[in-house]
N, CA, C and O atoms as CSV, one atom per row, in Angstrom:
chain,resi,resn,atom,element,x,y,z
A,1,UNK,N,N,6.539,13.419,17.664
A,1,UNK,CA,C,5.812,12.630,16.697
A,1,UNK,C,C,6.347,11.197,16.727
A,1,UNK,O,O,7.498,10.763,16.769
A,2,UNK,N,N,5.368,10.707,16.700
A,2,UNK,CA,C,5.927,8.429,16.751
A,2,UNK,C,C,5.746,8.027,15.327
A,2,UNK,O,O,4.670,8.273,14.782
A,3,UNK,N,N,6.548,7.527,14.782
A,3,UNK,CA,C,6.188,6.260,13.703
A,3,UNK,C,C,6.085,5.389,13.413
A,3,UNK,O,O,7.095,4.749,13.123
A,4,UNK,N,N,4.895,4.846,13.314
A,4,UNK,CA,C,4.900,2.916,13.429
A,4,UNK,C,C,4.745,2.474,11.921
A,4,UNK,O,O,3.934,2.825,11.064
A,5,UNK,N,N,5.604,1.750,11.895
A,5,UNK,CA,C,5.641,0.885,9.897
A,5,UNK,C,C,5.280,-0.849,10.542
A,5,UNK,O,O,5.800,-1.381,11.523
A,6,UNK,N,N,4.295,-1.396,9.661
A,6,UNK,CA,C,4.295,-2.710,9.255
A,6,UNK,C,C,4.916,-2.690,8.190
A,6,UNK,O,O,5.242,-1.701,7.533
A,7,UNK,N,N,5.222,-4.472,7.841
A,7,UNK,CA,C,5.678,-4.699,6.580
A,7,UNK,C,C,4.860,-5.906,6.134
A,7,UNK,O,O,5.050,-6.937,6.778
A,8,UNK,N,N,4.054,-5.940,5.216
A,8,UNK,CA,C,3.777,-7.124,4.377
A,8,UNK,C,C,3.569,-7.315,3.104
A,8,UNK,O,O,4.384,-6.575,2.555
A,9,UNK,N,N,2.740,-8.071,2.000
A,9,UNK,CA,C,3.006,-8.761,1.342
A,9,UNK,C,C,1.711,-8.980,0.286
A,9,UNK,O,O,0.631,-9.265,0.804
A,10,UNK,N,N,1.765,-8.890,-0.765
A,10,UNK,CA,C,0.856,-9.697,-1.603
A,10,UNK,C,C,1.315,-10.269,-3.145
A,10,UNK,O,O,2.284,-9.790,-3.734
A,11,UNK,N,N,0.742,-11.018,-3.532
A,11,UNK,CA,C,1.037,-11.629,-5.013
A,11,UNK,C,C,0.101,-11.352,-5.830
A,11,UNK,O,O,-1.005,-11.483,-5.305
A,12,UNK,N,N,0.068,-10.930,-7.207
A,12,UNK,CA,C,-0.453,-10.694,-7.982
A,12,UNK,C,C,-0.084,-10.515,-9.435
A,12,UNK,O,O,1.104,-10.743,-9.666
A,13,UNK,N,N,-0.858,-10.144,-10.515
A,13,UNK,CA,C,-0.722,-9.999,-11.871
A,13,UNK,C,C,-0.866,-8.370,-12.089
A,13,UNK,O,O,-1.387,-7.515,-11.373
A,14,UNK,N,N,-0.138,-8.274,-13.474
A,14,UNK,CA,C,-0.452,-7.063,-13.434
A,14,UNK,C,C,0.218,-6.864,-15.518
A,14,UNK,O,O,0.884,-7.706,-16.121
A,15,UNK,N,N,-0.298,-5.474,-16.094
A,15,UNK,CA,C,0.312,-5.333,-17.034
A,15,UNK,C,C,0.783,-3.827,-17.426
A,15,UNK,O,O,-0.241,-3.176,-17.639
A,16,UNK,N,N,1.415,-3.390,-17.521
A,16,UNK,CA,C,2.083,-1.717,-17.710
A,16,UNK,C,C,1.197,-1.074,-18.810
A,16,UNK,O,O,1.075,-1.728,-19.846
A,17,UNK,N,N,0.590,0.068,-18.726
A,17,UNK,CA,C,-0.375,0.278,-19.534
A,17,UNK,C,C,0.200,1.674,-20.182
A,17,UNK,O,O,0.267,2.678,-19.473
A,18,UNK,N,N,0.742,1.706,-21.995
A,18,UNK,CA,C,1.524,2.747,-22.374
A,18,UNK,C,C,2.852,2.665,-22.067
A,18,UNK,O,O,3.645,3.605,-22.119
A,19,UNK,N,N,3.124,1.395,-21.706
A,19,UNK,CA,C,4.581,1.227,-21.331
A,19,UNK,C,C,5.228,0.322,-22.793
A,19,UNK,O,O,4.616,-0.624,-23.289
A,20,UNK,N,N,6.362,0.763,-23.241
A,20,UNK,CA,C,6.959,0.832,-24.694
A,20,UNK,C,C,8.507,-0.369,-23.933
A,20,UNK,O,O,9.690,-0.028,-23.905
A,21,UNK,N,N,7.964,-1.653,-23.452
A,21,UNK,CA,C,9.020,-2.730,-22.949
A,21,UNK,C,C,8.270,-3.859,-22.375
A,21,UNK,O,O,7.060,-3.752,-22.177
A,22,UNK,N,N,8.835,-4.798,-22.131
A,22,UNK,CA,C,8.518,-6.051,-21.727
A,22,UNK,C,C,7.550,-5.798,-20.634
A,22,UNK,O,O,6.429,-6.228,-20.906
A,23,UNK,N,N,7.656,-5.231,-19.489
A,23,UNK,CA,C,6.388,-4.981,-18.928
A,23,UNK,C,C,5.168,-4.651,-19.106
A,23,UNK,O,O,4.202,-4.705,-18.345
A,24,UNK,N,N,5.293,-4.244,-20.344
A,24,UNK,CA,C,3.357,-4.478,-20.909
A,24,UNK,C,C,2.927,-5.577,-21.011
A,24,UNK,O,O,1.747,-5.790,-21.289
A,25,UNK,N,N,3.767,-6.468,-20.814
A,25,UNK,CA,C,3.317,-8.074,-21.185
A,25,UNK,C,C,2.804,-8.590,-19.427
A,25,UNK,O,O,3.119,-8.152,-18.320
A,26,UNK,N,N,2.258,-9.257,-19.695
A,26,UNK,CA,C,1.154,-10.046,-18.133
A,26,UNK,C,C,2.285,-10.785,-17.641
A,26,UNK,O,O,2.829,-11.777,-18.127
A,27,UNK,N,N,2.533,-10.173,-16.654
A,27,UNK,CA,C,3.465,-10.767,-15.502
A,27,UNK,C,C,3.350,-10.567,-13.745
A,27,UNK,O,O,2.584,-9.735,-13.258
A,28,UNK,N,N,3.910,-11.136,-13.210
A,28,UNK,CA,C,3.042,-11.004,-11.819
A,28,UNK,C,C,5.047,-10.659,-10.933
A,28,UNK,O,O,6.224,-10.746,-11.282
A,29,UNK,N,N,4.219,-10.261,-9.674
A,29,UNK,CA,C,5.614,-10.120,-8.751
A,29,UNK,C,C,4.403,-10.322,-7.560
A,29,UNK,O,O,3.174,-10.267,-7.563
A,30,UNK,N,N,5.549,-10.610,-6.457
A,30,UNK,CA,C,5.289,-10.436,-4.830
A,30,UNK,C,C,5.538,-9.301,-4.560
A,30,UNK,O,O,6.670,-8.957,-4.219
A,31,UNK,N,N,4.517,-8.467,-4.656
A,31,UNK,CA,C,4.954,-7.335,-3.979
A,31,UNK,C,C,5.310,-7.111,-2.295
A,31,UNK,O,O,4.545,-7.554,-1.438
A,32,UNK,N,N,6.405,-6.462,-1.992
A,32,UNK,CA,C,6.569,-6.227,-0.789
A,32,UNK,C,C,6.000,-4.990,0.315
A,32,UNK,O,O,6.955,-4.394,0.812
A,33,UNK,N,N,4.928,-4.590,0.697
A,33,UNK,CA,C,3.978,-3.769,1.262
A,33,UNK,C,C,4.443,-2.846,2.687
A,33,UNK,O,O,4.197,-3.390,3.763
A,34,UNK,N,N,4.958,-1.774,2.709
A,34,UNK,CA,C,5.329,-1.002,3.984
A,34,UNK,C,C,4.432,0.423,3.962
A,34,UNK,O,O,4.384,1.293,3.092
A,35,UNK,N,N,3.770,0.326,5.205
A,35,UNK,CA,C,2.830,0.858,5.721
A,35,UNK,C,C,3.449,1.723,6.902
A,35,UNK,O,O,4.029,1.062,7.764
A,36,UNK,N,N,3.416,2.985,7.059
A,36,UNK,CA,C,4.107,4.299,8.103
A,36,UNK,C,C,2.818,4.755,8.136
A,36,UNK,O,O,1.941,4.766,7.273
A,37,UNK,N,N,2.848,5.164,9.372
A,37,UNK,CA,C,1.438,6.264,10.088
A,37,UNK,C,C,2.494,6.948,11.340
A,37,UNK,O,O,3.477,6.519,11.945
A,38,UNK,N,N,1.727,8.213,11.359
A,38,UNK,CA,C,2.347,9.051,12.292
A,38,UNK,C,C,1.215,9.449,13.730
A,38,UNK,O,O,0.103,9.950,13.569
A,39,UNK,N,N,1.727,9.142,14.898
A,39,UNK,CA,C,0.786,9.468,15.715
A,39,UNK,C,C,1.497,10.349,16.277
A,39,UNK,O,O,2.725,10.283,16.217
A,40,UNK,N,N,0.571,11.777,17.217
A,40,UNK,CA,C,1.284,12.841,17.862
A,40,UNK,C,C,1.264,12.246,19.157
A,40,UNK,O,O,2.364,12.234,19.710
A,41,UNK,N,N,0.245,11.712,19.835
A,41,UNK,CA,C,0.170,11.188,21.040
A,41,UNK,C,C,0.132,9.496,21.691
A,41,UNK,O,O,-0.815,8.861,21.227
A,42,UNK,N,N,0.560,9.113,22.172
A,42,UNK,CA,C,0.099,7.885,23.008
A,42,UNK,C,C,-1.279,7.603,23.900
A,42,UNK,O,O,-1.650,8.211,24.904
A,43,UNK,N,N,-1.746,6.792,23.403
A,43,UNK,CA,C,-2.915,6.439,24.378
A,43,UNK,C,C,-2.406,5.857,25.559
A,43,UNK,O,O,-1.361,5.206,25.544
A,44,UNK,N,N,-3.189,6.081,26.765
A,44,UNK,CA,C,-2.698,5.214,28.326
A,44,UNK,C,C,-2.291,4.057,28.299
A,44,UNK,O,O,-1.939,3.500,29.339
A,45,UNK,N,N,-2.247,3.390,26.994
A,45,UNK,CA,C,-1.382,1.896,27.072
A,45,UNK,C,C,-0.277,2.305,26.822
A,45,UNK,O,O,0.572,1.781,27.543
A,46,UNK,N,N,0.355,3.479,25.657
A,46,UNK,CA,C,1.673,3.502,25.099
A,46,UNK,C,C,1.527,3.693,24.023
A,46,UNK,O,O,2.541,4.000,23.397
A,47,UNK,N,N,0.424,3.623,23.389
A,47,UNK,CA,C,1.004,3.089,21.971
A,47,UNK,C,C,-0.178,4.126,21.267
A,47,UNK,O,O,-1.349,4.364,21.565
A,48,UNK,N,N,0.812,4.660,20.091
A,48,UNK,CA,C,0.415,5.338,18.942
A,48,UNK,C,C,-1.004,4.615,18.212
A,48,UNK,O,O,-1.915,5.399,17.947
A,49,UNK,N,N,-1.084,4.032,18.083
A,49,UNK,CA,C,-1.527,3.110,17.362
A,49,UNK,C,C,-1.759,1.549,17.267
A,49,UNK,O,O,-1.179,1.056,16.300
A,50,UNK,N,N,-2.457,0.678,18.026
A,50,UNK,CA,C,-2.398,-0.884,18.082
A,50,UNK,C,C,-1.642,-1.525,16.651
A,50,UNK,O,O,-2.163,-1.406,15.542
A,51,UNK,N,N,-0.585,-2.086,16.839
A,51,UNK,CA,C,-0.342,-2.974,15.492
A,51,UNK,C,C,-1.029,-3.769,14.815
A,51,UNK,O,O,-1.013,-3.797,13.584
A,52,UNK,N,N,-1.832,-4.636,15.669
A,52,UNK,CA,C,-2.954,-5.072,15.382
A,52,UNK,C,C,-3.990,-4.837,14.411
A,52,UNK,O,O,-4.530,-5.562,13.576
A,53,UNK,N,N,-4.140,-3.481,14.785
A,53,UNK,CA,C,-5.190,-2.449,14.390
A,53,UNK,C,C,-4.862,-2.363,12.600
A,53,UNK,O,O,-5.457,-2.600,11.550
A,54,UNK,N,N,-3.894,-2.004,12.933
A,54,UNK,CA,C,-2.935,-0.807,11.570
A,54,UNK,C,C,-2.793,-2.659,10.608
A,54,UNK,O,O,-2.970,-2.575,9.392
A,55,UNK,N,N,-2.530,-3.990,11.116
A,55,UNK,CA,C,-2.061,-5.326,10.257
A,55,UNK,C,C,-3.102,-5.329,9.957
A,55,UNK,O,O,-3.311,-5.169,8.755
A,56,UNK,N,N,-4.336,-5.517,10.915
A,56,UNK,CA,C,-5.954,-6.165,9.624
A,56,UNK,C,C,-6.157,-5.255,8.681
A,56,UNK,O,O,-6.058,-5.611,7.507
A,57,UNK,N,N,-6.481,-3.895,9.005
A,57,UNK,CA,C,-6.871,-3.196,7.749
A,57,UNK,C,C,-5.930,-3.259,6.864
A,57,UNK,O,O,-6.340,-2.953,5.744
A,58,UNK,N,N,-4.845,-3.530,6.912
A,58,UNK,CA,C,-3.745,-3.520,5.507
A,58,UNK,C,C,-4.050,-5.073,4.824
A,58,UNK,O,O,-4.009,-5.338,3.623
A,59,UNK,N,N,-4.313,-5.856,5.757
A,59,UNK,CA,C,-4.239,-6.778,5.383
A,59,UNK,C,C,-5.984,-7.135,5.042
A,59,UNK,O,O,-6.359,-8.307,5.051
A,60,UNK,N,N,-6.700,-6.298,4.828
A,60,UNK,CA,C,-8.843,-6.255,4.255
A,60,UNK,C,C,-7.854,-5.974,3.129
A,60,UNK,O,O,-7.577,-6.820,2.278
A,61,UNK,N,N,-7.351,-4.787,3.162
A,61,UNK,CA,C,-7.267,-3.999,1.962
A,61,UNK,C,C,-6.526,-4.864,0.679
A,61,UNK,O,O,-6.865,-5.008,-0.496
A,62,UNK,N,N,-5.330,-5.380,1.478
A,62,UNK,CA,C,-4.476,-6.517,0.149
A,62,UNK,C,C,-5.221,-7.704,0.364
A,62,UNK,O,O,-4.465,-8.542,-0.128
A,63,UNK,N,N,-6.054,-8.223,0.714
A,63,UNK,CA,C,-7.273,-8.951,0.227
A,63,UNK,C,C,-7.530,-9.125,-1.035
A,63,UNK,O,O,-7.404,-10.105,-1.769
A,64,UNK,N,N,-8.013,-7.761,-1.254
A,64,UNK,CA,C,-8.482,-7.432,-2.434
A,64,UNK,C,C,-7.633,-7.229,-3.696
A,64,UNK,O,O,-7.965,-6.933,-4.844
A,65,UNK,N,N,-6.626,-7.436,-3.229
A,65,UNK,CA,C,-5.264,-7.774,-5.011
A,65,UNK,C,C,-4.757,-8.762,-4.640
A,65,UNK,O,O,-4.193,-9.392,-5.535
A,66,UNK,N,N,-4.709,-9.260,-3.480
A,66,UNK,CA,C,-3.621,-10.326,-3.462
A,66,UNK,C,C,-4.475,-11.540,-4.530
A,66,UNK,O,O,-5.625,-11.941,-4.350
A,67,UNK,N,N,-3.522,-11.961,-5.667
A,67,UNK,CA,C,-3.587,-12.970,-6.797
A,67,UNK,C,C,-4.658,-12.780,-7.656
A,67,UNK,O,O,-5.274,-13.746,-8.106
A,68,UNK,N,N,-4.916,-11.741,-7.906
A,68,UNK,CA,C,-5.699,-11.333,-8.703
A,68,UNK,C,C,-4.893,-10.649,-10.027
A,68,UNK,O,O,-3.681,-10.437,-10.037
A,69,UNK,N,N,-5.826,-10.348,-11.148
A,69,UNK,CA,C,-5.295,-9.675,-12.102
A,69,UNK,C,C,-5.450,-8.031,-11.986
A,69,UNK,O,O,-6.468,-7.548,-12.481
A,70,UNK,N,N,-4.428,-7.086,-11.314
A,70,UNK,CA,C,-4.802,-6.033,-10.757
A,70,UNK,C,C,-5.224,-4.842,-11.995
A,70,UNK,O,O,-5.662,-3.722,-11.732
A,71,UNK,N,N,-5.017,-5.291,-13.153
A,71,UNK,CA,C,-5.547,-4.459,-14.679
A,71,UNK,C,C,-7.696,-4.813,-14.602
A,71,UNK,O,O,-8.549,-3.958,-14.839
A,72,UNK,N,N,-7.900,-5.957,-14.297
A,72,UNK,CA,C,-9.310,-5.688,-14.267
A,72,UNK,C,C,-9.891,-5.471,-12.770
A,72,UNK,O,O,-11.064,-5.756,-12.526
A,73,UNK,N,N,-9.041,-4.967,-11.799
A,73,UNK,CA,C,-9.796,-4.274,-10.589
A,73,UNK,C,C,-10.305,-2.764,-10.673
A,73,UNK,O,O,-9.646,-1.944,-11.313
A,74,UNK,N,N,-11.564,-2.382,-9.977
A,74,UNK,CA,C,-11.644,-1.127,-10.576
A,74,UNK,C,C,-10.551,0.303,-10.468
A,74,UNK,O,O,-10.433,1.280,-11.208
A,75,UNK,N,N,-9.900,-0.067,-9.288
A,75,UNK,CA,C,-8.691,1.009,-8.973
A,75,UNK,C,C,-7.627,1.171,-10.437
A,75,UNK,O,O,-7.006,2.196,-10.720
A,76,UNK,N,N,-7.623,0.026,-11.147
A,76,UNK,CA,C,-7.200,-0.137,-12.372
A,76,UNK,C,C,-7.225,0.162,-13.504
A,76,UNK,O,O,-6.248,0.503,-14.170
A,77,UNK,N,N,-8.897,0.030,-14.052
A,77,UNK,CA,C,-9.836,0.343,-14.609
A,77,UNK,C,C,-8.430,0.930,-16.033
A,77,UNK,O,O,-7.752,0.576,-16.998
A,78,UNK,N,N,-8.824,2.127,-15.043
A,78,UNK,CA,C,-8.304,3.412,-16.556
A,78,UNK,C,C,-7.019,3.703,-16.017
A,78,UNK,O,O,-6.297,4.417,-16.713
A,79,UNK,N,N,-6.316,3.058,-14.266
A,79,UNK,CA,C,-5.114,3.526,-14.372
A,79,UNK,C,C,-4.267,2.380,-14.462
A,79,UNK,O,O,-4.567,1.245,-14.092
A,80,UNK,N,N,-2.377,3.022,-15.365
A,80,UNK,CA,C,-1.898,1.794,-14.920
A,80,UNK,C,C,-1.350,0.818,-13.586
A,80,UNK,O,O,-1.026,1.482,-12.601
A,81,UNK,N,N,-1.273,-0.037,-13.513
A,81,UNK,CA,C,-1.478,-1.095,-12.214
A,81,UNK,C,C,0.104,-0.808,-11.652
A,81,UNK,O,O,0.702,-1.756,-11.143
A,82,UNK,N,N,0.870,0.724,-11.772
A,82,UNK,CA,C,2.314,0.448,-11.565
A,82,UNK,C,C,2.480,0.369,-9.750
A,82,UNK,O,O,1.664,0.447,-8.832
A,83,UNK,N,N,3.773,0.200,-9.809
A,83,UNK,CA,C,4.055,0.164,-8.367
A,83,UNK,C,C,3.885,1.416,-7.531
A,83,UNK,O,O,3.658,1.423,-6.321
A,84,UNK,N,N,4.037,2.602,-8.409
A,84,UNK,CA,C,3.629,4.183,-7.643
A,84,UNK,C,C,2.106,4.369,-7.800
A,84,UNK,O,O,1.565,5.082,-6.954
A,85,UNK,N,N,1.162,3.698,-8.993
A,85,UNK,CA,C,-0.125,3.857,-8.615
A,85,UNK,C,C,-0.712,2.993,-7.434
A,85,UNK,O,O,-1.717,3.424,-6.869
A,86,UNK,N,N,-0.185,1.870,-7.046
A,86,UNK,CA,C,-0.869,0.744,-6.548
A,86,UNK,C,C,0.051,1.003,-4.649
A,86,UNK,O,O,-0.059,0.486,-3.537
A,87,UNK,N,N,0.815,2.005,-5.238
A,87,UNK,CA,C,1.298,2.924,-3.271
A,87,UNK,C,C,0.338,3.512,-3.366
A,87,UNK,O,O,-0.324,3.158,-2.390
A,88,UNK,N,N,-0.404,4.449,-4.104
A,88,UNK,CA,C,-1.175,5.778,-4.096
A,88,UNK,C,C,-2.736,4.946,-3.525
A,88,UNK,O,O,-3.377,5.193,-2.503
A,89,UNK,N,N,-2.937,4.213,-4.288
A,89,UNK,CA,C,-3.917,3.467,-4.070
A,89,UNK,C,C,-4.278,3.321,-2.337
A,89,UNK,O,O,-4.978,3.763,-1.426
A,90,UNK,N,N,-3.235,2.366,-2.684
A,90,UNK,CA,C,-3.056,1.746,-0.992
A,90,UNK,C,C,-3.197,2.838,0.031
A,90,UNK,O,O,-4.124,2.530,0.781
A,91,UNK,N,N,-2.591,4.137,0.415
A,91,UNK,CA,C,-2.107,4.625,0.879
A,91,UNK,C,C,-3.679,6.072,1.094
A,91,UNK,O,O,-3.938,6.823,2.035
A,92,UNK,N,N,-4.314,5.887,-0.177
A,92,UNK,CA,C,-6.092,6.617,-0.150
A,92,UNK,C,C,-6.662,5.422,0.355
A,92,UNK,O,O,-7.376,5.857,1.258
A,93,UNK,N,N,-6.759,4.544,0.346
A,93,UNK,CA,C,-7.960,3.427,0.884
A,93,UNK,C,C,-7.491,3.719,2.387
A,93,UNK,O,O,-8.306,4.376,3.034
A,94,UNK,N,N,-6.330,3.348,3.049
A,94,UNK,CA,C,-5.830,3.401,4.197
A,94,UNK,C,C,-6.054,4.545,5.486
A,94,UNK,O,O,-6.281,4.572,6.696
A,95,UNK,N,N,-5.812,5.482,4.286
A,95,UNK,CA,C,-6.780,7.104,5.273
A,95,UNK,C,C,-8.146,6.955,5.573
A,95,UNK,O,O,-8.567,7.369,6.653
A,96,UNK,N,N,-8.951,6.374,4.693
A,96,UNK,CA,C,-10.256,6.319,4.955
A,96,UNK,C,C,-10.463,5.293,6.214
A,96,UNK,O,O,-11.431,5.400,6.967
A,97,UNK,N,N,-9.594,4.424,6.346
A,97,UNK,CA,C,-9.829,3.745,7.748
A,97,UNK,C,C,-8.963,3.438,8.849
A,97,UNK,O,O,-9.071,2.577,9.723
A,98,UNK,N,N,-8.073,4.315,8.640
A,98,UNK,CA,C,-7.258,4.914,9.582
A,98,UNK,C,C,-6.999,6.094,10.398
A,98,UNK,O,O,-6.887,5.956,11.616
A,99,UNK,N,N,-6.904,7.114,9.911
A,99,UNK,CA,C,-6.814,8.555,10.152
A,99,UNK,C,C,-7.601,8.959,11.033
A,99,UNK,O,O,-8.808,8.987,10.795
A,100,UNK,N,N,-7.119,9.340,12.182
A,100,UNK,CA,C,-7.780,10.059,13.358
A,100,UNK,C,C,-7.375,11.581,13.453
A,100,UNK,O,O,-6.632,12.203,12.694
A,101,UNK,N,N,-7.863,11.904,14.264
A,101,UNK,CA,C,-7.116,13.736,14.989
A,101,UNK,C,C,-5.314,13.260,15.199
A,101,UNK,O,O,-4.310,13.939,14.983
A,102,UNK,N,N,-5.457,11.719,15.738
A,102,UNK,CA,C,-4.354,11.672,16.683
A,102,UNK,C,C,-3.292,10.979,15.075
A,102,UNK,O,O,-2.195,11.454,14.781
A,103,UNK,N,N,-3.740,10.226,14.552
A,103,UNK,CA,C,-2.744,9.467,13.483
A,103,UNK,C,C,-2.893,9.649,12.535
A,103,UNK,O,O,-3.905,10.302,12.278
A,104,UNK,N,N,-1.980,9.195,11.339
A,104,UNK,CA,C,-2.341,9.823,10.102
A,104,UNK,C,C,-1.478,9.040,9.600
A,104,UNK,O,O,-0.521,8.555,10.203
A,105,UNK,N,N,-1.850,8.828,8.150
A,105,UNK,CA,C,-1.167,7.629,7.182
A,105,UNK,C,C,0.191,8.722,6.617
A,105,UNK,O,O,0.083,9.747,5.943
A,106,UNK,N,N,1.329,8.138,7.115
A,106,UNK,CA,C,2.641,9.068,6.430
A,106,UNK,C,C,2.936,8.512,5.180
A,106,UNK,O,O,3.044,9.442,4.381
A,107,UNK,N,N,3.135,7.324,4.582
A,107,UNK,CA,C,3.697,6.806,3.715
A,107,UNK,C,C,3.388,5.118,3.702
A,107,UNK,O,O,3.109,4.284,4.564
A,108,UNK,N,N,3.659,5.103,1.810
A,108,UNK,CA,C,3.287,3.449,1.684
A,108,UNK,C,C,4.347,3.551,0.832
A,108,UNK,O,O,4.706,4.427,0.045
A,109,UNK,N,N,4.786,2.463,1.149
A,109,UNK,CA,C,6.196,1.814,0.332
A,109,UNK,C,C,5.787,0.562,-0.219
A,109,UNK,O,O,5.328,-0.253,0.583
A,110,UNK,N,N,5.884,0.124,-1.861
A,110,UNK,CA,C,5.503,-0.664,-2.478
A,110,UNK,C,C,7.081,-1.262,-3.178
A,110,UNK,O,O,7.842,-0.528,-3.809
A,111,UNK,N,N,7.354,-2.826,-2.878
A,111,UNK,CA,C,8.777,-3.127,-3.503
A,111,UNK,C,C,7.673,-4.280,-4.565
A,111,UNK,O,O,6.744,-5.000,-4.198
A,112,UNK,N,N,8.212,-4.074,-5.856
A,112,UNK,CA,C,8.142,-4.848,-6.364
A,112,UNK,C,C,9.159,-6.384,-7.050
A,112,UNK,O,O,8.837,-7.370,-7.712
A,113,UNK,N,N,10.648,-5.816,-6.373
A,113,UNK,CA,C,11.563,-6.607,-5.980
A,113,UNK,C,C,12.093,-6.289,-5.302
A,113,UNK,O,O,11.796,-5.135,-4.992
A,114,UNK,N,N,13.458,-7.015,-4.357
A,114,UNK,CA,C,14.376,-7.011,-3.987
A,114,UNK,C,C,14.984,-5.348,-3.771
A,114,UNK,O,O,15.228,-4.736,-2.731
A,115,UNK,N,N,15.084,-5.002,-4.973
A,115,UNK,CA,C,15.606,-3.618,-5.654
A,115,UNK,C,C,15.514,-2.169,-6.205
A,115,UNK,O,O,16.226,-1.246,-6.600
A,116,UNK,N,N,13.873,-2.605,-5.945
A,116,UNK,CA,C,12.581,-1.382,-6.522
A,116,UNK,C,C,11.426,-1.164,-5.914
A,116,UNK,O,O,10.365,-1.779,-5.808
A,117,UNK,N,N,11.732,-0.449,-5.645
A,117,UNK,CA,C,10.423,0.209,-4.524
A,117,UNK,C,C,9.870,1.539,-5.119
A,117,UNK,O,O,10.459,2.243,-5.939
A,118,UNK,N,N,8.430,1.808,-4.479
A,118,UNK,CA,C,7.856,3.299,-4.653
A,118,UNK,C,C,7.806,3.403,-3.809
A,118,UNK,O,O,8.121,2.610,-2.922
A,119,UNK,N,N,7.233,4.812,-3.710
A,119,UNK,CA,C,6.764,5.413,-2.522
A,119,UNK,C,C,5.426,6.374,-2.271
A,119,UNK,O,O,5.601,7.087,-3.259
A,120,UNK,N,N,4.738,6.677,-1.925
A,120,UNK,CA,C,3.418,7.573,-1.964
A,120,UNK,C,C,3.227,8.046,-0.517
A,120,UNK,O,O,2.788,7.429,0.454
A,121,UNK,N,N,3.673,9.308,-0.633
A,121,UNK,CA,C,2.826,10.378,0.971
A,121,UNK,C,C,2.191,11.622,0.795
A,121,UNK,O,O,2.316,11.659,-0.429
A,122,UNK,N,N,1.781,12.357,0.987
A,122,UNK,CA,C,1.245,13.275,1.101
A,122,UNK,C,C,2.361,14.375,1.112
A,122,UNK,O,O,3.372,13.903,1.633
A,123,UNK,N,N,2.534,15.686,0.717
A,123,UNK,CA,C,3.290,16.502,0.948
A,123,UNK,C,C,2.580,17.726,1.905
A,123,UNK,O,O,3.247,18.699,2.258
């Protein structure tokens, strides 16, 4: 089995929803974005997966939050905008345009600092 991770990036707003601390209040971070897919095989170039391939769609997908207020996007709607919903998120949009026979989305890693990260995979 191969594993290929990008790493990138978006900025945005956000507010903790049922959260009893300062994070219910409208505040924004850079989130830090890591993307794992697992391929069983190599295609005749080598490669599991084009990097290429695996950077635009991550990067359509954080399009769509990067600097935005992620409480009125619909992924939001009714859930809160935390760093383990907004892996989960990421990580269902990503299967839908990723996932072959041959690859498969293993894990999304969401840092919202330096120090704090989630995580979301499939078991």
């Amino acid at each position: 089995m191969y594993h290929l991770k990008i790493c990138t990036h978006f900025a945005a707003a956000h507010n903790l929803i049922n959260y009893d601390g300062d994070c219910e209040n409208l505040h924004g971070h850079n989130w830090k974005v890591e993307v794992t897919v697992r391929a069983k095989e190599l295609d005749e170039s080598g490669l599991g997966i084009d990097f290429k391939i695996l950077k635009a769609r991550t990067k359509e997908l954080l399009a769509t939050l990067d600097h935005k207020y992620l409480n009125d996007l619909p992924p939001f709607k009714e859930t809160s905008p935390s760093s383990e919903n907004i892996g989960r998120y990421l990580f269902e949009a990503l299967e839908e345009t990723l996932n072959t026979d041959n690859v498969q989305v293993e894990c999304v890693n969401v840092w919202e600092s330096d120090n704090a990260c989630a995580s979301y995979s499939r078991d």
